[in-house]
C-alpha positions, 0 to 999 in steps of 0.5 A, a space after each residue: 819306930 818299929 812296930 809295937 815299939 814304946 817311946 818312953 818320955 818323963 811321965 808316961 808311955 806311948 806305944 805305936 803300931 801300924 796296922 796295913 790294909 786294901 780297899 774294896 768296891 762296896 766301901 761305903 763309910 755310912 755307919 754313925 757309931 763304928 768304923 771296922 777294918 778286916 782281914 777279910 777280902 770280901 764285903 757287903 752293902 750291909 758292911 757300912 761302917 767297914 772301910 778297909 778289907 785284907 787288913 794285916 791283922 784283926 784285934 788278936 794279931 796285935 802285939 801285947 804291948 799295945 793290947 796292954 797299953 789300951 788296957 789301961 785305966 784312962 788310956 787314950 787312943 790315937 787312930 790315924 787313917 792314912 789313904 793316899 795323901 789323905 789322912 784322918 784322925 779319931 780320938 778314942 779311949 782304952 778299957 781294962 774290960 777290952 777283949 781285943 780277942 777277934 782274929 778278923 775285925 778292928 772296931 772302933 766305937 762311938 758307944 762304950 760296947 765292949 766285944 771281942 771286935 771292939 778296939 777303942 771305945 768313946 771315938 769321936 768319929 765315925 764311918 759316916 763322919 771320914 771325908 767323901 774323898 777318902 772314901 771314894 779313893 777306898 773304893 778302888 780295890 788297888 787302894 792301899 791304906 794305913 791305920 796306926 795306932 797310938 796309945 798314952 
């Protein structure tokens, strides 16, 4: 499947799209409501929810397609982090009033607080909720990991 391509099946659409980026030392995964990614290559104790840096694209990068598709009314999203052999999932949901607008940040939420960061909303998981071992793998610099989205 490319990028930002549609799969159409009998009733709705999924839309896709694989978002690609690096671990860093100061990766700690402790925030209990967010998980960020970023384009940026630098991060900070106080970045505990962020769990990758120079990523590939922040939320205004992402094709229209999918913006649209998280856009909609009842929209639900698939976040699917693959690291190494690892791999996990959190489930969320669009919002028509999401901005998708920030040229850095990925932000998926627990909470329903919408910002130009904000990617998915009502997650059911957190930084602090991803495995210790894939947190400890995104500690080394030379990690690479991937993030693909889905949307129904």
């Amino acid at each position: 499947m490319e990028l930002g391509e549609s799969l159409r099946s009998p009733g709705h659409q999924k839309v896709a799209e694989i978002i690609r980026f690096h671990g860093h030392p100061m990766v700690r995964g402790t925030h209990r409501t967010t998980i960020e990614i970023t384009t940026d290559s630098h991060l900070t104790q106080r970045g505990d929810c962020i769990i990758g840096v120079s990523a590939d694209k922040g939320c205004l990068q992402l094709s229209e397609g999918l913006k649209s598709a998280i856009r909609r009314r009842g929209s639900k999203l698939s976040f699917r982090f693959l690291v190494e052999a690892n791999d996990f999932e959190v489930q969320g949901q669009g919002d028509p009033g999401l901005l998708l607008t920030h040229p850095h940040d990925l932000v998926i939420r627990t909470s329903y607080f919408l910002s130009e960061r904000t990617l998915g909303v009502g997650a059911d998981a957190a930084a602090a909720d991803i495995p210790r071992s894939i947190i400890r793998s995104l500690q080394d610099p030379n990690t690479r990991g991937t993030l693909e989205i889905q949307v129904q």
